[in-house]
Legacy VTK file of the C-alpha trace (Angstrom):
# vtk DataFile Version 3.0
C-alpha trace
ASCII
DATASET POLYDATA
POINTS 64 float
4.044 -16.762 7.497
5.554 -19.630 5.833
7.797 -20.208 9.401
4.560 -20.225 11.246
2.522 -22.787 8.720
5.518 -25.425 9.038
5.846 -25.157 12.727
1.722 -25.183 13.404
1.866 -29.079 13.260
4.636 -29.770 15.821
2.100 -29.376 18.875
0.096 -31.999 16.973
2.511 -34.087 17.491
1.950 -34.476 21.001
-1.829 -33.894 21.414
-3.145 -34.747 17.932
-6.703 -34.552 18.917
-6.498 -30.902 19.717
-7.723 -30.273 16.048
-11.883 -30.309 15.438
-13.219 -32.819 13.730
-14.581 -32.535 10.264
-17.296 -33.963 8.330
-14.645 -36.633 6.428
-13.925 -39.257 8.979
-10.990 -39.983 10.677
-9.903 -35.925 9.162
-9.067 -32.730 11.422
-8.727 -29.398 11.487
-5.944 -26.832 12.861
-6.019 -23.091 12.233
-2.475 -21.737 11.837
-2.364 -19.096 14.593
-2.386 -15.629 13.177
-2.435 -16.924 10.055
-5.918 -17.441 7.675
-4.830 -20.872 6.944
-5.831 -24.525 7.865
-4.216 -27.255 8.179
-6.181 -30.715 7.595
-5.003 -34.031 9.184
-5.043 -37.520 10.139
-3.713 -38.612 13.388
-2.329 -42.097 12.889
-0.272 -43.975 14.705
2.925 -42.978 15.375
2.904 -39.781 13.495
0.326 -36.906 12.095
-0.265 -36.786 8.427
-1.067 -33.305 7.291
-3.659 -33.519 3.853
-4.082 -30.243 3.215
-3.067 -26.321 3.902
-5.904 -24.317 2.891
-6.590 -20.851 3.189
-9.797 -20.298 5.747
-11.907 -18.251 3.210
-11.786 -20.717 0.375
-14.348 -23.651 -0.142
-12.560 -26.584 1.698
-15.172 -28.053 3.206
-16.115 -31.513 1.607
-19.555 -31.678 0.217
-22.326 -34.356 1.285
LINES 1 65
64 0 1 2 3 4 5 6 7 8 9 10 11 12 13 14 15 16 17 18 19 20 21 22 23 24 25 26 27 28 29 30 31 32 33 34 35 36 37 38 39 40 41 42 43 44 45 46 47 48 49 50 51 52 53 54 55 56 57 58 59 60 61 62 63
């Protein structure tokens, strides 16, 4: 699983908008494939920033 979580971002690399956008601007979302994690990011330039790896059923989601 861990293999999987570190190699999730590498397609982000080249299309870093493939991610949804969240509610916290300028942040994305990735699901780790068969995985129950997230990964959130910022695509900046040059490079992807990952925030956060979060597990899908836990209460991630920032608040208004």
């Amino acid at each position: 699983m861990l293999t999987r979580i570190e190699q999730a971002p590498l397609i982000l690399l080249d299309h870093p908008r493939l991610g949804e956008e969240t509610r916290r601007r300028g942040v994305r979302k990735w699901s780790v494939r068969n995985t129950p994690f997230i990964l959130l990011y910022v695509d900046r330039p040059e490079r992807v920033e990952i925030r956060r790896v979060v597990h899908a059923a836990s209460d991630w989601k920032p608040r208004t």
